[in-house]
GUDRENPA-337260 format. One line per field, with one value per residue (C-alpha): residue in one letter; x negated, y, z. Coordinates in steps of 0.05 Angstrom, whole numbers, plus 32768, in hexadecimal, padded with zeros to 4 digits. Layout:
REM GUDRENPA-337260
r = c(a;...)
px = c(X;...)
py = c(Y;...)
pz = c(Z;...)
//
This chain:
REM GUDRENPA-337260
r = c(x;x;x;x;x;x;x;x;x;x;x;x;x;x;x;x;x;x;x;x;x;x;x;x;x;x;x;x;x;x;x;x;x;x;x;x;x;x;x;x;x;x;x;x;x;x;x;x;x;x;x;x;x;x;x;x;x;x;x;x;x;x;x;x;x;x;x;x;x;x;x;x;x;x;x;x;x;x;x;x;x;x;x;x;x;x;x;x;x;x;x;x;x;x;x;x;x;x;x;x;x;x;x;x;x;x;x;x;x;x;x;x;x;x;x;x;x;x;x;x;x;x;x;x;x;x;x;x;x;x;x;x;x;x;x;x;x;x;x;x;x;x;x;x;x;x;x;x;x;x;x;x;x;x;x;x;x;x;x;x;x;x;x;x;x;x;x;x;x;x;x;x;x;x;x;x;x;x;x;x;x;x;x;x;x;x;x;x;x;x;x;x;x;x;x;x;x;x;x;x;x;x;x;x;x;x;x;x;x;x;x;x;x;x;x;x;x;x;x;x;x;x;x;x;x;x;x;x;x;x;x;x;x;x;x;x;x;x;x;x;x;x;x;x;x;x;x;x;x;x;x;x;x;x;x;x;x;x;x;x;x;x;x;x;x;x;x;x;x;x;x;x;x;x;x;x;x;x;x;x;x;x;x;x;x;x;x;x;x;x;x;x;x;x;x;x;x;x;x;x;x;x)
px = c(807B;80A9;80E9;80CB;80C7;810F;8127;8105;811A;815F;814E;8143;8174;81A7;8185;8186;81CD;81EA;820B;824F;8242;824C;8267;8293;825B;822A;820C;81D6;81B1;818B;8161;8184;815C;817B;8161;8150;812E;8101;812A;813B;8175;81A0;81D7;8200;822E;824E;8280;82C5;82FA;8323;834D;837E;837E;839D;83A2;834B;833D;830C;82DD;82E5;82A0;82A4;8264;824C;8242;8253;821D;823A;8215;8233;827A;828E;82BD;82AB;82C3;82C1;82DA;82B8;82C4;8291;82A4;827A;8236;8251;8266;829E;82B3;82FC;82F6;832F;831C;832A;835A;833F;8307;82C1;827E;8255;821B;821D;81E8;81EF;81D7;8197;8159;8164;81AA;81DD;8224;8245;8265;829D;8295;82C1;8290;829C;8276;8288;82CD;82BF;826C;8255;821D;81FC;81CD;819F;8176;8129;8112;812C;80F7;8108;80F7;80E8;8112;8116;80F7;812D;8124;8156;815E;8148;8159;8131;8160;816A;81A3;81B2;81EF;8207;8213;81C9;81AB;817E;8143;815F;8162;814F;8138;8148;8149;817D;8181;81B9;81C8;81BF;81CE;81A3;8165;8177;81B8;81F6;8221;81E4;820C;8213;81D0;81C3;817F;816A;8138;8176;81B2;81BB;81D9;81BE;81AA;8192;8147;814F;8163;8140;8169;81A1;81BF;81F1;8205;81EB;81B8;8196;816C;8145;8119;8100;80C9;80D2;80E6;80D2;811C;815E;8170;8139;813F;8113;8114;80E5;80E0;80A7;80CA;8095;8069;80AA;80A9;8056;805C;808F;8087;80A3;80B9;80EA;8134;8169;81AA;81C5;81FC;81FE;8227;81F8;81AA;8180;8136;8105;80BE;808B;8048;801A;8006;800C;803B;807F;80C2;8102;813E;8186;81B7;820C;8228;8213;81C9;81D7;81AF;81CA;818C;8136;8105;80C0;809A;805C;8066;80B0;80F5;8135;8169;81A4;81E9;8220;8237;8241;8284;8287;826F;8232;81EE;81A5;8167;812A;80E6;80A4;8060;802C;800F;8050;8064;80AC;80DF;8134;8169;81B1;81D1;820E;8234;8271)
py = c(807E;804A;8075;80B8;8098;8079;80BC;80E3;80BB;80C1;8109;8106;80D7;810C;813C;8125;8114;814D;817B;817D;8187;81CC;81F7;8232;8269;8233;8242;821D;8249;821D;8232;8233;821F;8224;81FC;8224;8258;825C;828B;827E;828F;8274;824B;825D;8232;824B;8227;8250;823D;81FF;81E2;81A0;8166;8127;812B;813B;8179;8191;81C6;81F1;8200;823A;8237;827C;8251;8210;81D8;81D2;8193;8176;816F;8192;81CF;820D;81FC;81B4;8198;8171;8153;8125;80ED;80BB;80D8;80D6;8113;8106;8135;8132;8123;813B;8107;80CA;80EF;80CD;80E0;80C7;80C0;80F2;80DB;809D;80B4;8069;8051;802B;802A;7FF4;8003;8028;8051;8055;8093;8092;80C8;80D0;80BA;80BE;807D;805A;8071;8071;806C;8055;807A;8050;807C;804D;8063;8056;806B;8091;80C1;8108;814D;8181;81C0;8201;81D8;81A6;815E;814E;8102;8103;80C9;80C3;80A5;8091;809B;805F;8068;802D;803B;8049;8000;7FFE;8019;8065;808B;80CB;80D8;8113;8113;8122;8142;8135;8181;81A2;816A;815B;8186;817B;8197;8187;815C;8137;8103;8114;80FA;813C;813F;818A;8183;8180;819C;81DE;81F9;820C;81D8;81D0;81E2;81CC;81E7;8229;823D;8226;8246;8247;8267;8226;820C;8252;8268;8232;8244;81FC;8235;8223;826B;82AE;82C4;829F;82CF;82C9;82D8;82DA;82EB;82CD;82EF;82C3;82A1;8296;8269;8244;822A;8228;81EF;81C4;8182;8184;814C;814B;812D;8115;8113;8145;813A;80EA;80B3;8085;807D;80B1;80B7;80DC;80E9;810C;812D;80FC;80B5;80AD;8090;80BB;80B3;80BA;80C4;80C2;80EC;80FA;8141;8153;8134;80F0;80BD;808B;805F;8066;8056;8052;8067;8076;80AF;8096;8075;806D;8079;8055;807A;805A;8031;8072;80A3;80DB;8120;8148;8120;8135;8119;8128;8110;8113;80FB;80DA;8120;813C;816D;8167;8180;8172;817D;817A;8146;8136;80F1;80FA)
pz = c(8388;8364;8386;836A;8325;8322;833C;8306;82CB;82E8;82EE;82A6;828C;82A1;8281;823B;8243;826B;8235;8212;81C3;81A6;81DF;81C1;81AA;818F;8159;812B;80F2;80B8;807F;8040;8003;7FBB;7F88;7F52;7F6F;7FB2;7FCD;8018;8042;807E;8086;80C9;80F1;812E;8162;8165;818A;81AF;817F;8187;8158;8158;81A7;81AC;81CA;8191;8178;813D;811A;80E8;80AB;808F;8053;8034;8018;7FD8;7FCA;8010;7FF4;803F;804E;806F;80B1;80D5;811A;814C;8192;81C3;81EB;820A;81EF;81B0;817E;8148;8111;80F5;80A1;8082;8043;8065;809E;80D8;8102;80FC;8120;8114;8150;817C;81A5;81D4;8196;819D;817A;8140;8147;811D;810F;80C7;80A7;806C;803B;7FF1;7FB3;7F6C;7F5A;7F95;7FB7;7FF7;8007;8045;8067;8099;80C8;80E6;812F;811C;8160;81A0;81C4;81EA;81D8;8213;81FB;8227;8262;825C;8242;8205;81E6;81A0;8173;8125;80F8;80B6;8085;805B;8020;8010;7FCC;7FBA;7FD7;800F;7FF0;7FEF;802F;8050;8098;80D6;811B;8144;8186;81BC;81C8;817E;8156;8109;80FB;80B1;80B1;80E9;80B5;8093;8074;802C;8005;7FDB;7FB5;7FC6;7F8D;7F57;7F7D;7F54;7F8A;7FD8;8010;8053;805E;80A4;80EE;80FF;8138;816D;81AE;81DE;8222;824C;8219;8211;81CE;81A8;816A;813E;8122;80DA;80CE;80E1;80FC;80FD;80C3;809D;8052;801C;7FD0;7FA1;7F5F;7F3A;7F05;7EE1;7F19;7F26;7EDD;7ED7;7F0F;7EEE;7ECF;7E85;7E61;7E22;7E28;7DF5;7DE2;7E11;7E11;7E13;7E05;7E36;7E25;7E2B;7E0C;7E3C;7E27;7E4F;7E35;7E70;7E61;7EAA;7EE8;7EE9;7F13;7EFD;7F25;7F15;7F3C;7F37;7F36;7F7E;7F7F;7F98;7F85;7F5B;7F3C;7F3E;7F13;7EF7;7EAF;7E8C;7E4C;7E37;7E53;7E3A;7E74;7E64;7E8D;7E56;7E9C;7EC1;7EC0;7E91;7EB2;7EC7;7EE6;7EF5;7EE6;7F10;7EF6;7F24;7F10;7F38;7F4C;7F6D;7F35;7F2E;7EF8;7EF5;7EB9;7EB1;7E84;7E72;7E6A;7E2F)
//
């Protein structure tokens, strides 16, 4: 009995590790959200071709679209080694872990990225726990992670799972800390699809196609569920008055040109936000109260 267990977990061991990352035909298909609206679309990326760099034998992955609030290009190259997949950034010229996936639970990889208020950030994507995921009869290593920026203080970070084979749920590069609920443009609603020719066809269920799209027209509900609260100057030289209409708990938020969090904090009715530390240039504010109901504005720092 003991020999037919060890042989099964190495049975499984080389399952979860047996495939090269994004074979030439991969592709991934997300949901794509946009902010101001509920509309919903889908963000495609698709492995191309071979291509050399810096003596790696590499991947080129082509995007349908770009996540403007991800700072990224439309197209991005990768290579694995090791059980590891790296991604070549042309910010720093070098390139860069994307997933250590010998990483154990506790443990941790750091990425670089380019930050206005802190030139460069480092994201720190920490493994909370390792378990496996049976996909198309197969048994795939699945690690839950956090990503920490370093920039924000340890008490800011957002969480996905990542699968050896596909990659992040969230979105494949999940490194830049956009805020989809003030990012005025589109982000990632999360994987619906993947294939390839030896993976096969794999649907997360989230939507009704890979292509799913959808048009909501209902202005009016959008802005009938929306906390409102009054805000001034706009423009600003640094402290801001904010008054809402609820003698009750709110949260504030405080987020740079493409919704990353810079600073948190707590109210009842009024608050004076003080920015006059901060650079000159466009910010968002996103209020929530202690039901859920949410509301963001622009403001800008002169």
């Amino acid at each position: 009995m003991r020999n037919l267990i060890f042989i099964y977990m190495i049975f499984v061991s080389i399952l979860i590790v047996a495939q090269d990352f994004a074979p030439i035909g991969a592709k991934w298909y997300y949901t794509e959200n946009f902010a101001s609206t509920g509309d919903k679309a889908y963000l495609k990326i698709e492995s191309v071709k071979d291509t050399l760099v810096q003596g790696k034998n590499c991947i080129l992955l082509r995007k349908s679209k770009v996540l403007q609030c991800s700072n990224r290009g439309d197209t991005e190259i990768v290579y694995s080694q090791d059980s590891a997949v790296y991604f070549w950034d042309k910010d720093f010229d070098k390139f860069q872990k994307l997933y250590d996936f010998k990483v154990a639970t506790g443990g941790f990889w750091t990425i670089l990225i380019k930050h206005e208020l802190s030139n460069p950030d480092t994201i720190k994507v920490k493994v909370d726990s390792i378990t496996s995921k049976r996909i198309l009869n197969k048994t795939y290593k699945v690690m839950n992670v956090s990503y920490y920026p370093s920039y924000y203080g340890s008490e800011y970070h957002y969480s996905s799972k990542i699968v050896y084979a596909i990659g992040d749920f969230t979105y494949l590069f999940n490194f830049y800390p956009y805020w989809s609920g003030v990012c005025d443009f589109n982000y990632s609603g999360g994987l619906r699809c993947y294939e390839d020719s030896e993976f096969g066809y794999y649907s997360t269920g989230i939507a009704d196609s890979c292509t799913y799209t959808y048009k909501w027209t209902s202005i009016k509900s959008i802005k009938d569920n929306q906390l409102k609260f009054d805000l001034g100057p706009n423009p600003t030289k640094g402290v801001i008055k904010i008054s809402c209409y609820d003698n009750i708990n709110y949260k504030i938020c405080l987020l740079d040109n493409l919704g990353r969090l810079i600073k948190t904090g707590n109210f009842q009715k009024e608050t004076n936000l003080d920015i006059s530390s901060y650079p000159n240039g466009m910010y968002f504010i996103l209020i929530q109260d202690d039901k859920g109901m949410t509301n963001n504005t622009k403001i800008m720092k002169i």
